[in-house]
C-alpha positions as CSV (number, residue, x, y, z in Angstrom):
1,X,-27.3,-14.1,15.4
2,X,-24.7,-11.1,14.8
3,X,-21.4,-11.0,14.5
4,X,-20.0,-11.6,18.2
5,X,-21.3,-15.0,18.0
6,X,-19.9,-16.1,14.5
7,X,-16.4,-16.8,14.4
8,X,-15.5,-15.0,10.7
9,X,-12.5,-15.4,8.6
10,X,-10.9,-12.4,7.8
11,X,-9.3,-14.2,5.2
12,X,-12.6,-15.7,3.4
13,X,-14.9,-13.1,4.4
14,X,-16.0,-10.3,1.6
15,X,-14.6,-6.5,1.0
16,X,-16.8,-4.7,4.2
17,X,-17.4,-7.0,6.4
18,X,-18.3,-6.4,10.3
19,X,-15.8,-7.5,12.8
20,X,-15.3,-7.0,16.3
21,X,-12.3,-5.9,17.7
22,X,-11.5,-9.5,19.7
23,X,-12.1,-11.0,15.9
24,X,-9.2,-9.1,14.6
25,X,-7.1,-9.3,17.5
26,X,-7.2,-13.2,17.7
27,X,-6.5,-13.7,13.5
28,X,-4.5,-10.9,12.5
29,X,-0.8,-9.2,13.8
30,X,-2.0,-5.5,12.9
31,X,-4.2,-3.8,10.6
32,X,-3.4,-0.6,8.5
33,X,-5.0,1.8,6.5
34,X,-3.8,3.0,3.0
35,X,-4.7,6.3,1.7
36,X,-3.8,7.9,-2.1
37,X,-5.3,11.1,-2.7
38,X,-7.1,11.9,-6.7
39,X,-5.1,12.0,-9.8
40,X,-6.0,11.1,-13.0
41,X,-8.5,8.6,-11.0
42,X,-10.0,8.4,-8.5
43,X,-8.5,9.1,-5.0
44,X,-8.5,5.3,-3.2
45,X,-8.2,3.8,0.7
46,X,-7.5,0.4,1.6
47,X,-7.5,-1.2,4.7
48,X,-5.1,-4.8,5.5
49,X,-5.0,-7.1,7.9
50,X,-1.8,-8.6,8.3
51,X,-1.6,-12.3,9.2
52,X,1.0,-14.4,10.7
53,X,1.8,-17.4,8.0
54,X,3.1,-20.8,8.7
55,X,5.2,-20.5,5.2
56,X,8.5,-18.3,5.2
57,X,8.4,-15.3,5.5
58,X,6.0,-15.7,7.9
59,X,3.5,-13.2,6.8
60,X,0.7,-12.6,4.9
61,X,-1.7,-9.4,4.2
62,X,-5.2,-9.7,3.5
63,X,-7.8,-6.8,1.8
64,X,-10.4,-6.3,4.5
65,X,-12.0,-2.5,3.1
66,X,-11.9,-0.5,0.4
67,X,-13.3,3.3,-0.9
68,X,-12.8,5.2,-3.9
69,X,-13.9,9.0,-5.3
70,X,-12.5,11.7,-6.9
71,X,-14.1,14.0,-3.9
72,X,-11.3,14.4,-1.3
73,X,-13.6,15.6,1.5
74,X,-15.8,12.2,0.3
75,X,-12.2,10.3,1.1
76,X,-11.3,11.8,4.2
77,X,-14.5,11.2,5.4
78,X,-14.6,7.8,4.6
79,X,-11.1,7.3,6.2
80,X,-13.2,7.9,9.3
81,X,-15.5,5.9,9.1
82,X,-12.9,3.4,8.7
83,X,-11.3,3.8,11.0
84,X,-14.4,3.5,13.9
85,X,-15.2,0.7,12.3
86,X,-11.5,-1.0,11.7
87,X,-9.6,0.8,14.5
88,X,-6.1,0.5,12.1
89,X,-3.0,0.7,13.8
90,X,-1.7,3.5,11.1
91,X,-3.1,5.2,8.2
92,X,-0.3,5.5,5.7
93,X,-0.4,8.1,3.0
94,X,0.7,11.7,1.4
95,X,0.8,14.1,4.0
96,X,2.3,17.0,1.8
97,X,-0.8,17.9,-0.1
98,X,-1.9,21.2,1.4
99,X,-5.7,20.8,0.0
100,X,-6.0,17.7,1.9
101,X,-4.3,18.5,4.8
102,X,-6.7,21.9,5.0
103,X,-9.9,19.5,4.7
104,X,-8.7,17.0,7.9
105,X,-8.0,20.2,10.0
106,X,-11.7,21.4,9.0
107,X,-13.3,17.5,9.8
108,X,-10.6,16.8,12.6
109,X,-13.8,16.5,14.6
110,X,-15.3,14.0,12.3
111,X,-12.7,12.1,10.6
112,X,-11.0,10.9,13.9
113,X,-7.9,9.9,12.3
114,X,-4.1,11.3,11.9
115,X,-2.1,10.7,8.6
116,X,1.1,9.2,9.1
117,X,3.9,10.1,5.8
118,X,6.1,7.9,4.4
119,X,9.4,7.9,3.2
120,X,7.8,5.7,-0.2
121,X,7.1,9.5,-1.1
122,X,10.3,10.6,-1.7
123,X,11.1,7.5,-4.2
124,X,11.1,8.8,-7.6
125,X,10.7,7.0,-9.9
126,X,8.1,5.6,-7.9
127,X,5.8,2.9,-10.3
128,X,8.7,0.7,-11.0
129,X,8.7,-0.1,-6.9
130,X,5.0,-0.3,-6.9
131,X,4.6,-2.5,-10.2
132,X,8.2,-4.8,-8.5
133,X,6.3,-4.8,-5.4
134,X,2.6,-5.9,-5.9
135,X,4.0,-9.1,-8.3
136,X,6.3,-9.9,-5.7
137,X,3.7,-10.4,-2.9
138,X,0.8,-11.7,-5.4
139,X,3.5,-14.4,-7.0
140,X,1.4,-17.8,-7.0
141,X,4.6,-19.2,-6.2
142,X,4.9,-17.7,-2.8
143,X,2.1,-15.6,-2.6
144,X,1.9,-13.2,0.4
145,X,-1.4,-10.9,-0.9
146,X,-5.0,-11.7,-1.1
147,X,-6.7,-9.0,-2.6
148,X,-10.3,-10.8,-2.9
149,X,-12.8,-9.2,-5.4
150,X,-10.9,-5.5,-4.9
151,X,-11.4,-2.9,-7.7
152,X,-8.1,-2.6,-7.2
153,X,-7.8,-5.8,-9.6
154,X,-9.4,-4.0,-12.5
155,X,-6.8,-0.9,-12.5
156,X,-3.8,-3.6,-12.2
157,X,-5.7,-5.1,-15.4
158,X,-4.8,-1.4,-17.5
159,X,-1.3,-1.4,-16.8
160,X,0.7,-3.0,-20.0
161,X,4.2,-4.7,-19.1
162,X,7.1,-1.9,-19.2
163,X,4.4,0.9,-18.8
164,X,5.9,1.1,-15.3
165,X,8.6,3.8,-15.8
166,X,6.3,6.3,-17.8
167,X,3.6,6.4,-15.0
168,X,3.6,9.3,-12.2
169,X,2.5,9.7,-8.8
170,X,-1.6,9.8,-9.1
171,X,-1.8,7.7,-12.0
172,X,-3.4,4.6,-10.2
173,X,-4.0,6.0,-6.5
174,X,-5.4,2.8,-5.6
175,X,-2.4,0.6,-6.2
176,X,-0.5,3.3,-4.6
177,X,-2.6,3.4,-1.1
178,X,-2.4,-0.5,-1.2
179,X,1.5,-0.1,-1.4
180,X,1.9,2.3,1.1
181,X,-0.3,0.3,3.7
182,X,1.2,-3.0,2.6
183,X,4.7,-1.8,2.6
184,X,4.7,0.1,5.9
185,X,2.6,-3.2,7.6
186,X,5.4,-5.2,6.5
187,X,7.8,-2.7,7.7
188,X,6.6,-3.2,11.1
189,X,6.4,-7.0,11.8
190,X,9.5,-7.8,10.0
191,X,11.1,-5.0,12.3
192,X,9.3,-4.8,15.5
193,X,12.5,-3.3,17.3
194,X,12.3,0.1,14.8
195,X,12.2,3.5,16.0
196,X,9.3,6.0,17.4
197,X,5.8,6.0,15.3
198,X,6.6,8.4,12.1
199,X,5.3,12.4,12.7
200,X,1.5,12.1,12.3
201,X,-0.7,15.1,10.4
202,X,-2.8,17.4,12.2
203,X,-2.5,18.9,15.7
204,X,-2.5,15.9,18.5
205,X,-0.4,17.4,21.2
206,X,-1.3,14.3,23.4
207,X,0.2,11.6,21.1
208,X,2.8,10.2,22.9
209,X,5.3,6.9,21.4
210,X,3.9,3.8,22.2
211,X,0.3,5.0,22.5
212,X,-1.8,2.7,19.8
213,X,0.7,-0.2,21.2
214,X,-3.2,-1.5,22.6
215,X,-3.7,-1.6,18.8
216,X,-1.3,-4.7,17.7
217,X,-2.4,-8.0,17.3
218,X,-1.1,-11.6,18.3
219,X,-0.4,-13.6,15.8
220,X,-2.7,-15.7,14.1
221,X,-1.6,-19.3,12.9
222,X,-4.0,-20.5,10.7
223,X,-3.0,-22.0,7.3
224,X,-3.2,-19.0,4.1
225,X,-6.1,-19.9,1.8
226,X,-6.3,-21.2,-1.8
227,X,-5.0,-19.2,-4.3
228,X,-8.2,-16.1,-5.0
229,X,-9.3,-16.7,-8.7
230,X,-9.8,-13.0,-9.1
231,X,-6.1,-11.3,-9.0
232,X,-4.3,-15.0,-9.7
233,X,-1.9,-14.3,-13.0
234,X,-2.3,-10.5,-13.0
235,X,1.8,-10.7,-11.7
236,X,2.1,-11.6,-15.2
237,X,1.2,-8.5,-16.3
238,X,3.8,-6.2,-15.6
């Protein structure tokens, strides 16, 4: 029995897992992809699904992927492999680094993927946003983030309360991919009317406004699942 028989919960299932594209479609809204280059650890992508809730605000994000390594070719790489296997709506991330934008020219071939920037790059300081912004949507009181067993739990575990406005950009890439992709997802369903696609990486003459609009999902109504016993409480933390 494989997966196009077995009707999986993207919001149960475990980091990795297979889906089909009509699996996605029919539970999630959109997914994204999340991608923070090395720092002083390891360079990190993430990959969401996010979810249509019956609760106010009316949407919740779920951890579907993740990859971490210090070797940006390694990254980039597995950002395409990803992305076959995902088929994100937007990969969200730092396109001003000129090492890594020399390396996705080089694999455009291989990688598949285009890099869209955000304007979360040009916040300074920029860890008091992300620190604000992951215990807003992991609050067990209205709880909008399910981040499952993610490593990204363990780096959130380092980080001591007031810490945030002495950390830099490439400090923790991980939470950093996961805020760009959850910010941006949110960004989009809470704003559906908003302007043209932001300027992607890379030479693609053919991209025209409205092209991955195949890509968005319907909305999914099933109930959000019990509180995850792995990142409950780590909003306490900072």
């Amino acid at each position: 029995m494989n997966n196009r028989s077995i009707q999986l919960d993207i919001k149960t299932a475990p980091l990795g897992q297979d889906f089909t594209q009509a699996q996605l479609r029919n539970q999630s809204r959109a997914v994204y992809g999340g991608l923070a280059w090395p720092g002083k650890r390891p360079g990190f992508v993430v990959v969401l699904a996010i979810v249509r809730s019956q609760e106010p605000p009316g949407w919740e994000i779920y951890l579907l992927d993740e990859f971490e390594s210090f070797d940006m070719r390694e990254l980039i790489r597995h950002c395409g492999l990803m992305h076959s296997k995902y088929e994100p709506y937007m990969w969200v991330g730092d396109t001003t680094n000129d090492s890594a934008e020399e390396f996705m020219y080089e694999m455009r071939d291989d990688s598949g993927f285009y890099l869209s920037e955000t304007d979360l790059m040009e916040m300074e300081p920029f860890y008091p946003y992300v620190l604000g912004k992951l215990k807003e949507l992991l609050n067990p009181e209205h709880r909008r983030m399910f981040l499952k067993s993610s490593k990204v739990l363990s780096y959130m575990g380092e980080i001591e309360s007031g810490e945030g406005d002495e950390l830099e950009r490439g400090d923790y890439p991980a939470l950093e991919a996961l805020t760009y992709a959850a910010v941006e997802a949110l960004r989009m369903v809470e704003n559906e009317s908003a302007g043209p696609f932001p300027t992607h990486t890379g030479i693609d003459p053919d991209f025209e406004e409205g092209e991955y609009d195949h890509l968005l999902r319907p909305g999914a109504t099933d109930p959000g699942p019990d509180e995850d016993e792995d990142d409950e409480g780590w909003y306490q933390t900072v």
